[in-house]
N, C-alpha and C positions, 0 to 999 in steps of 0.2 A: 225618534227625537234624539238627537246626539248631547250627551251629557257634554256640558260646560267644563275645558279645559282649567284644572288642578292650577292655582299660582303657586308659584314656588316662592316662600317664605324669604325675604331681605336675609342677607349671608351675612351675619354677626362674628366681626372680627372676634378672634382668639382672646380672651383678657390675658393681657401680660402687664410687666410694669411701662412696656414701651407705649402700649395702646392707652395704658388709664393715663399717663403723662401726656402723650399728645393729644388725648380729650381736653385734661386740666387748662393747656394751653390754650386750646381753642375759646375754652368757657373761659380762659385771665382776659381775654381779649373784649368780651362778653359785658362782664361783669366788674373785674380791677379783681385783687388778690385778695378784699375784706368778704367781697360776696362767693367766691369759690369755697367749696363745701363740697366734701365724700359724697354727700346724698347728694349734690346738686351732680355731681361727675356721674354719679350712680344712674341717677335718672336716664343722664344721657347715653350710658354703655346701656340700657334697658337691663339693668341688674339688681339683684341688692346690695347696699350699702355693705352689709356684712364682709361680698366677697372682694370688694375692695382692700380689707383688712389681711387675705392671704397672703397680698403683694406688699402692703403701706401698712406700719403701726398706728402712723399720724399723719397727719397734715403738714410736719416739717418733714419728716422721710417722703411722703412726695411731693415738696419742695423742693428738696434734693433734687432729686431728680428728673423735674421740670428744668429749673437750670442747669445740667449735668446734659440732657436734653438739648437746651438752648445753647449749649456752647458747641455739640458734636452739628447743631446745623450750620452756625458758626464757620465751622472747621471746614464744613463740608462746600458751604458755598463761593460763588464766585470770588469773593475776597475775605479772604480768610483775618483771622485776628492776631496773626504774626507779626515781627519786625520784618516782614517782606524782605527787599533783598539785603543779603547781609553784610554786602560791601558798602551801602550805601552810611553817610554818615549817623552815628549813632542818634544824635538830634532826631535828624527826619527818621529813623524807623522809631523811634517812642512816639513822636507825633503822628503818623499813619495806624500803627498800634492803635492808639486811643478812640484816633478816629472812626477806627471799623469797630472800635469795644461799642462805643457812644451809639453809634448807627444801628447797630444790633440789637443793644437794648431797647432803643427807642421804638424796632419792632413789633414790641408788647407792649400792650396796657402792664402798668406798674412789672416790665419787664428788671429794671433796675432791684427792685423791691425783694426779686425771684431770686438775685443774685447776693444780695447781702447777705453774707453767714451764712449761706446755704455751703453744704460736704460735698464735691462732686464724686458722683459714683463711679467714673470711668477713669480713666486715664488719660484721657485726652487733651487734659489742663497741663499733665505734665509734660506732655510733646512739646504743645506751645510753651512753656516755660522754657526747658530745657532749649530749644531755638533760641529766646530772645537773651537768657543769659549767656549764652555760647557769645550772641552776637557782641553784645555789649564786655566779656570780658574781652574781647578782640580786640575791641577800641579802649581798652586801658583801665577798663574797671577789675579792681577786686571783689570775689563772690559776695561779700558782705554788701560792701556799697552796691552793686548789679541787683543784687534782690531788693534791696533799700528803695533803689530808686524806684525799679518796677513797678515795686506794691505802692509806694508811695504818687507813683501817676495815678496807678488802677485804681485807687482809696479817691483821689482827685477826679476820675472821670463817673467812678460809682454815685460818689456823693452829689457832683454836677447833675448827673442826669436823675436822682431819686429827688431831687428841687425842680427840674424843670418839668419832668411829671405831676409833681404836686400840682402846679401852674395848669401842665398840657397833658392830660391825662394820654392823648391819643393826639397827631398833629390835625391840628384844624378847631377842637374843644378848647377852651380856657375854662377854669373852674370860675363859678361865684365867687366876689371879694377880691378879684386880681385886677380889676379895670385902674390901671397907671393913673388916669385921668380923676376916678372917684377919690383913691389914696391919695391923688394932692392934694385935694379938697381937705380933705378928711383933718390932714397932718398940716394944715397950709402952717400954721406957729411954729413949725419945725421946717425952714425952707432946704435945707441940705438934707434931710431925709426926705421929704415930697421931693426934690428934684430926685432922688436916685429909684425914683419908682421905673423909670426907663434904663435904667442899666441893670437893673434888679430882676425885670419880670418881662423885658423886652430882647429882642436879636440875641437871643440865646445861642444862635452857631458865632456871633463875634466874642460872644464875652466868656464860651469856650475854648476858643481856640486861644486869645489872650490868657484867658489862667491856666490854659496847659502849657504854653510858653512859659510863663512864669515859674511856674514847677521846675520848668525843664531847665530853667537859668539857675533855677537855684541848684538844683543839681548837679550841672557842669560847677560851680560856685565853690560849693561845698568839699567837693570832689576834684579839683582842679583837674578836669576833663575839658578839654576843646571839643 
């Protein structure tokens, strides 16, 4: 009687900080950023929680690092998060910028969320900086104003999409409490706030693109930049 061939036991990646961050990832996607928990990452590396602690202190050091993470795939893929090409005028590379920041974010549940006040750990944030300032003092900015502006989009495209996540956690989801149609009920003695439930909580890719123009006017404005 021929004994039953041996399985060979599931190959359990290495724990590094790389692997418990692209778990984190995968469970943000899962869950949103309130329900992610060491023990909940733990579970899934089939570990204990302890030895997540050789890598992370806390739960904001691998925050870090999640987005420190989400920006090198960023970097990495098809359209990266640069002012693209740098002859092109300054206007359209801050608006293509934003556009791929927004798009990326949006790839995570509460991906925006990962990115506020999180330290990135690599240096890959200073590449793309370094480009987009390059680019921009080219067109006429001073370093002071070029950083000003930049952060001053990124702060504009951050805060846009950490609202329209509140709304749309993931595309296709709305949260309870956001139906346009029940808030005009709701607010009907208030007719200019019930009508703004549809610019508020609706077409969210017009009413971005509109207030990063905005930004962007005011910036050329401020700056007398053409």
């Amino acid at each position: 009687m021929n004994a039953e061939p041996q399985r060979t036991p599931p190959r359990v990646p290495p724990l590094t900080r790389l692997t418990v961050a692209e778990t984190a990832l995968r469970l943000l996607n899962e869950g949103g950023l309130d329900k992610l928990t060491l023990r909940a990452i733990a579970q899934e590396l089939d570990v204990k929680a302890p030895a997540l602690y050789w890598h992370f202190k806390n739960k904001q050091e691998l925050i870090d690092e999640m987005a420190t993470e989400m920006l090198r795939r960023m970097v990495a893929g098809p359209e990266e998060t640069g002012p693209g090409d740098p002859s092109a005028p300054w206007r359209e590379q801050m608006l293509s910028a934003n556009r791929r920041l927004r798009k990326a974010l949006l790839a995570y549940r509460d991906g925006a969320r990962v990115f506020t006040g999180s330290r990135f750990t690599g240096t890959e944030h200073a590449e793309q900086a370094e480009t987009h300032l390059r680019a921009l003092l080219a067109h006429g900015f001073e370093l002071p104003q070029a950083v000003r502006a930049m952060a001053t989009a990124f702060s504009y495209t951050l805060g846009f999409v950490i609202e329209e996540q509140g709304v749309h956690p993931v595309p296709g989801e709305r949260r309870d409490g956001y139906d346009v149609a029940e808030r005009g009920e709701h607010l009907a003695e208030y007719p200019l706030a019930a009508a703004s439930g549809t610019h508020l909580f609706e077409e969210y890719d017009e009413h971005f693109e509109e207030g990063l123009r905005i930004v962007i006017d005011g910036i050329a404005a401020r700056y007398a930049i053409r």
